[in-house]
Structure formats: C-alpha cells, structure tokens
C-alpha positions as CSV (number, residue, x, y, z in Angstrom):
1,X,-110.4,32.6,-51.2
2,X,-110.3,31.7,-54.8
3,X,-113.4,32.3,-56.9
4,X,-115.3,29.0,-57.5
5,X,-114.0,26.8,-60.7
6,X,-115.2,24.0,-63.0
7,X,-112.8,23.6,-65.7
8,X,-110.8,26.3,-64.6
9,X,-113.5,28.5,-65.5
10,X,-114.8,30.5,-62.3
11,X,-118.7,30.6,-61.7
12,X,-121.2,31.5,-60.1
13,X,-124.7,30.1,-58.5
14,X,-128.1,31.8,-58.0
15,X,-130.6,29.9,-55.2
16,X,-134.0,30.9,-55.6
17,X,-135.7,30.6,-52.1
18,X,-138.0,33.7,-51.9
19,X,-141.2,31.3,-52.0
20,X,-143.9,30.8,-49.3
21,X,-144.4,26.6,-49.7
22,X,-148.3,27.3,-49.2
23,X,-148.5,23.1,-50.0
24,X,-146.1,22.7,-47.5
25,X,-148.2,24.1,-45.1
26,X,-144.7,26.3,-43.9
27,X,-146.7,29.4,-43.3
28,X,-148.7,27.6,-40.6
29,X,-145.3,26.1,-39.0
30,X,-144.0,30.1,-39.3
31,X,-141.4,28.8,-41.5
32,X,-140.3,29.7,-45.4
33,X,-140.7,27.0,-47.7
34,X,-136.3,27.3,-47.7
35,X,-136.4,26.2,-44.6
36,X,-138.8,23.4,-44.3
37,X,-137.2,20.3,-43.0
38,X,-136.6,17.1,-44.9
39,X,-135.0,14.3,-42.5
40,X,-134.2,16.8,-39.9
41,X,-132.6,19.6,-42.2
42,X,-133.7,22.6,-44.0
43,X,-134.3,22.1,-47.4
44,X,-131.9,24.7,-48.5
45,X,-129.1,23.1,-46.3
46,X,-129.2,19.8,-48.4
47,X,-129.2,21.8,-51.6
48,X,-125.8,23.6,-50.0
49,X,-124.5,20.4,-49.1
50,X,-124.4,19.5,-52.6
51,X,-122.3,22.2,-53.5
52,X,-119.2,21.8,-52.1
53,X,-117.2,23.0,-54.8
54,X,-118.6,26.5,-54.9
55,X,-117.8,28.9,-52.3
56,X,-120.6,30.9,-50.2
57,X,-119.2,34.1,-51.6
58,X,-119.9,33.0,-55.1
59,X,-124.0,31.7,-54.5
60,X,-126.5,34.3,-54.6
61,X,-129.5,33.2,-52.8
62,X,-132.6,35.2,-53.5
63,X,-134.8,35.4,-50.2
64,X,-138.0,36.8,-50.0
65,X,-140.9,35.3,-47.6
66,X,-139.2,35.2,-44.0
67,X,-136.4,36.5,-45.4
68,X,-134.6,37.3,-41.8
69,X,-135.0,33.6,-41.0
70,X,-133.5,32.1,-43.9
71,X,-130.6,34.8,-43.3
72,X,-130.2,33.8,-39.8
73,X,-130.2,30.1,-40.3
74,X,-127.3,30.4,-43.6
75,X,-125.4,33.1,-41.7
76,X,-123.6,36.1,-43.4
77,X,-121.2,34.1,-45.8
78,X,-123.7,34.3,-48.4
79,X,-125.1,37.1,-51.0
80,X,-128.6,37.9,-50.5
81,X,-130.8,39.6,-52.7
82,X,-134.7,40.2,-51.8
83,X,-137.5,39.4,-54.3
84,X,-140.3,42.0,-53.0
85,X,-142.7,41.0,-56.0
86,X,-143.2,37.3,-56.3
87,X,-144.3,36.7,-59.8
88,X,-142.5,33.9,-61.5
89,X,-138.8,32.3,-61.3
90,X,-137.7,34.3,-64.1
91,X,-138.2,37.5,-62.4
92,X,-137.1,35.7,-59.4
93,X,-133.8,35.0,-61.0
94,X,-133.6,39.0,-62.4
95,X,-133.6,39.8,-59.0
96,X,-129.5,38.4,-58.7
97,X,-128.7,41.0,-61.3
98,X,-126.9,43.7,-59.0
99,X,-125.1,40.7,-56.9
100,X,-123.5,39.1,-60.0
101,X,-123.2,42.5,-62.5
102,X,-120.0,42.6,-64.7
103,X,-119.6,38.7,-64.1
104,X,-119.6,37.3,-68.3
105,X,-118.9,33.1,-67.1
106,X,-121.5,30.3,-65.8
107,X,-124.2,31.4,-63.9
108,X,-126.0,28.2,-62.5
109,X,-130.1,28.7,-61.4
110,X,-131.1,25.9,-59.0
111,X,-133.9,25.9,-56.4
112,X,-133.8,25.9,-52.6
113,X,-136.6,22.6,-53.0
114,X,-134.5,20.2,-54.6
115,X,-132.7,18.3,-52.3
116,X,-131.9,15.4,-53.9
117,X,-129.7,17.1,-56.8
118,X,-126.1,15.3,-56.2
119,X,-122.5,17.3,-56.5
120,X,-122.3,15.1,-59.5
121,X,-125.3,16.6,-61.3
122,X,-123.8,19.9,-60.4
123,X,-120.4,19.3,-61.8
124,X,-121.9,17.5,-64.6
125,X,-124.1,20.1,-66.2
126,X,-121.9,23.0,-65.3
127,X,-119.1,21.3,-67.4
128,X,-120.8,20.1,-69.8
129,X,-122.2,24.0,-70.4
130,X,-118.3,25.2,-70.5
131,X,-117.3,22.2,-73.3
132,X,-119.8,22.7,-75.4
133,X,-119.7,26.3,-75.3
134,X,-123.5,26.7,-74.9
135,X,-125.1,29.8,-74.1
136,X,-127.8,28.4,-72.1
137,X,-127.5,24.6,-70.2
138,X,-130.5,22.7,-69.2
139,X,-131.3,19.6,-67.1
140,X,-133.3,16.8,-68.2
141,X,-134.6,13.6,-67.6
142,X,-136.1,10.5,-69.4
143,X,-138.6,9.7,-66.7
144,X,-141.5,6.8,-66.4
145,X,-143.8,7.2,-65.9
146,X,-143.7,10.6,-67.4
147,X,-144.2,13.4,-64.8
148,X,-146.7,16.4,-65.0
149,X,-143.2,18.4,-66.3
150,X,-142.6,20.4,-69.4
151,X,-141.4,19.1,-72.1
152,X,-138.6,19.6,-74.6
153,X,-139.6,20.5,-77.9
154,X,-137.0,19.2,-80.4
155,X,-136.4,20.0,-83.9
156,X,-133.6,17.7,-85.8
157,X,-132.2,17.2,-82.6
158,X,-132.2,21.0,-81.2
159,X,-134.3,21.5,-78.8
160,X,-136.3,25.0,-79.4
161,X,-138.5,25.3,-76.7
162,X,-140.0,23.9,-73.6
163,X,-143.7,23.3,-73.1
164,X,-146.0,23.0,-69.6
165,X,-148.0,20.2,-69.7
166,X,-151.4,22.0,-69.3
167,X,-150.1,23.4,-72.8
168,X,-149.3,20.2,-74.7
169,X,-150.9,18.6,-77.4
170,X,-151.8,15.4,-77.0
171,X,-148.6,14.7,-79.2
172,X,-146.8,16.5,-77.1
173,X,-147.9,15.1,-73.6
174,X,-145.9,11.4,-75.1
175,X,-143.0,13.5,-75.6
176,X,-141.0,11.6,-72.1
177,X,-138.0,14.0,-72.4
178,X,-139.1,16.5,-69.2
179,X,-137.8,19.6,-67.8
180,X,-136.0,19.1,-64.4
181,X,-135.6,23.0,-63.7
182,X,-132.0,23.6,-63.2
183,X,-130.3,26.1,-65.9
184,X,-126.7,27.6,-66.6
185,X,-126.4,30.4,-68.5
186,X,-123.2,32.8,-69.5
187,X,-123.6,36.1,-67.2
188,X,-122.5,38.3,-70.2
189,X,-125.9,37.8,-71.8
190,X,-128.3,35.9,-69.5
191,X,-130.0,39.3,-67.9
192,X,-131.4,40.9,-71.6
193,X,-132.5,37.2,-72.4
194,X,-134.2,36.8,-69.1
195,X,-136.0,40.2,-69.9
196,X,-137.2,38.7,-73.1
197,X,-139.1,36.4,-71.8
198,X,-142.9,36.7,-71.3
199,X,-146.0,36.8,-68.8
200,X,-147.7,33.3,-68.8
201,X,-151.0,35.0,-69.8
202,X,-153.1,31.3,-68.1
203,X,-151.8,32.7,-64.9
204,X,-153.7,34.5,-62.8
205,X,-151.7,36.9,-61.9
206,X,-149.4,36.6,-64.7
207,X,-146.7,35.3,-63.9
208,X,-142.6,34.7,-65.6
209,X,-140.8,31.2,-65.8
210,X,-138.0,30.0,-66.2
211,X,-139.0,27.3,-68.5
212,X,-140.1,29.9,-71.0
213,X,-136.2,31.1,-71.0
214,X,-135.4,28.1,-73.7
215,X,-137.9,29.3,-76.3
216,X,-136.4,33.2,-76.0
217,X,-132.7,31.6,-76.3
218,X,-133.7,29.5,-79.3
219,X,-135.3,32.1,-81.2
220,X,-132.1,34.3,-80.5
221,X,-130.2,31.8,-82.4
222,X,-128.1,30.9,-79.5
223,X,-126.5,27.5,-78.4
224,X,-128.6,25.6,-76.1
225,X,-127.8,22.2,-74.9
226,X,-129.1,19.7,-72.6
227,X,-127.6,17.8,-70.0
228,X,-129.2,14.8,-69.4
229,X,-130.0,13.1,-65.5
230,X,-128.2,10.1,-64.3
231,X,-130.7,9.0,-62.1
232,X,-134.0,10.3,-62.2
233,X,-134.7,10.0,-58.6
234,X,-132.5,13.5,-58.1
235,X,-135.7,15.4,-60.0
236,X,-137.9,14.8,-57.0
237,X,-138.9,18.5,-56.3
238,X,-140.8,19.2,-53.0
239,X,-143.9,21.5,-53.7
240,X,-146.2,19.7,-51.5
241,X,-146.5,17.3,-48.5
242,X,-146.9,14.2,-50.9
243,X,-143.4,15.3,-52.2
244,X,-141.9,15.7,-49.0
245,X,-142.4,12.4,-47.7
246,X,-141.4,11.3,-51.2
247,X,-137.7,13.2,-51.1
248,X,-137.4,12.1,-47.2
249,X,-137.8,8.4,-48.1
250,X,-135.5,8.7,-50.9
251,X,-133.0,10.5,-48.5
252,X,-133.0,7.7,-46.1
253,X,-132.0,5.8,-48.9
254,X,-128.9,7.8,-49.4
C-alpha cells in the first residue's frame, strides 16, 4: 500500500503505550493501561479508530508493560518497539528511533490514553505542521476552567517553552493557554532534539518529557507552532478512574 499522506506529504505516527495505568487500577485487572476499556473498547483501539488515514505499517506503537497482550489484541499489522526502561515520554518516544530511521517527513507523537482526539484534530495539526513549515507542531487548548496542564510560555507571540504547573509562578499558573500533549516533528532532526532534552530533576526517579521538548526546539532557533483545539472536550486524557468515567460519558455523547 501507499505510504500514509497529508498534503501529499507521507508520515508517520509514534503511539506511546508502554505505561502500567497504576490509577487505573489495570495492573490489578492484569491489563496494560493500552488496553483498559472505555465504553467497551481498549483505549488504544479508539485512538486507532481515529486514524483512519494512516496505515498500520506507518504507526509505531511503543509497548512496554504487558507488552504480548497489547501485541495480541492489535495484531501484527503494526510496528512495535519495546520501552524496557520506563522513565519519561521523551525517552519513550526515543525508543521509535530504529522503526522510523532514515524517514526526514512528519512524525506525529500521540498517546494510547487519549481517546477522545477526532480524525479532525489529527488532520488538522499534521497539516497545519507541513504549511507552516514548522519544525516542531504542538496541540493546545484554551480551556476553563484552566486544567492542572503546562502552560505555554509566549514571547511576542512565539511560544519558547512549556511549563508544568507545579513549576509556575503564580503569573504563570493565569496563563489559560495549556498543553494538550500531542506533537509533530520532522524525522530528519526530531531524534538529536529529543536527546537534548533533560531529566526533570523534582522527579524521583528522574524522569524525561515531552513537554520539555519545546524549550530545547526554541532555544535551537527552530520553527515551532501551535495548533490550537476545536473543542476542548477532545483533551480529556485518562490517567485515573475519575478520568475514565469522564472520557466514557463524553463518548456516549458521541
């Protein structure tokens, strides 16, 4: 089959879904947090859903706790890598290197707990990436009230770096511009930027994010843009029974 195309530009997608979901209480139900249902699916199953436009042989998904039963529940279609050290979505996201080497276009970083991220969202911040020739792609949201997210740190306009809320000022913690997690970044650079980015040292252990990967491309001088939510119910991530219930109501919805 044809690789996967927005724009006529082919990319490529990294699902991180190595995590345990300890507030999910999956390790007593013997599952992976991938695999914990919402409305009678897997939570990674309604992120797939979503992306209908990309082909299993272009998504990475990087497995790690219960590895064999996210495998056996996605079948073979799919690239797996394993995450053996589980330290931090950045690292997490390092792990895709040997799946996707040589590949210079898109790479878009979701998560296998966000199941209420629409094929529109998807579309929308992968093209909006390729038009603006960004380097690095974030989502966003203007949410209220404002959530326990980071927030984007804007200078004249530009954002230069994205801050946890146990790090904010009290300036910053007004700042209702937040962090909704999902990324796009051009293959031919994203793996020495990723390696930039440090150890949250107020971690214990240490751990890498993500998040951090904004500050590291800013200070590069590269392009970074934001693409901004429709609705802000699609940010509804699923860490913790509270949120489950949460995303399943808002499913029904659907």
């Amino acid at each position: 089959m044809d690789s996967s195309r927005i724009n006529n530009v082919p990319i490529k997608v990294v699902i991180l879904a190595a995590g345990k979901g300890k507030r999910l209480e999956s390790e007593s139900a013997e599952l992976p947090k991938a695999l914990r249902l919402a409305c009678g699916r897997p939570l990674i199953r309604h992120v797939l859903d979503n992306l209908p436009f990309v082909a299993p042989e272009d998504i990475t998904i990087v497995v790690g706790y219960r590895k064999e039963q996210v495998m056996d529940e996605l079948g073979p279609a799919y690239n797996y890598v394993e995450q053996d050290v589980l330290d931090g979505t950045a690292h997490a996201a390092e792990y895709a290197r040997p799946a996707l080497e040589g590949f210079e276009g898109p790479v878009m970083v979701l998560y296998c707990d966000m199941p209420l991220l629409s094929v529109a969202t998807y579309r929308g911040i992968l093209g909006k990436h390729i038009e603006s020739g960004a380097d690095q792609t974030l989502l966003s949201g203007v949410i209220h009230p404002i959530p326990p997210y980071g927030r984007l740190i804007r200078e004249d306009g530009r954002l230069v770096d994205i801050v946890e809320e146990s790090a904010c000022s009290p300036e910053q913690k007004l700042i209702d511009e937040v962090n909704v997690g999902i990324q796009v970044f051009n293959g031919a650079d994203m793996w020495d930027c990723l390696a930039l980015v440090p150890y949250d040292p107020k971690r214990n252990p240490p751990e890498r994010y993500l998040t951090a990967a904004a500050g590291v491309y800013a200070r590069l001088g590269k392009r970074v843009e934001v693409y901004r939510l429709a609705n802000n119910d699609e940010a509804t991530g699923v860490n913790s029974m509270e949120d489950l219930r949460k995303a399943e109501g808002l499913l029904r919805k659907r």
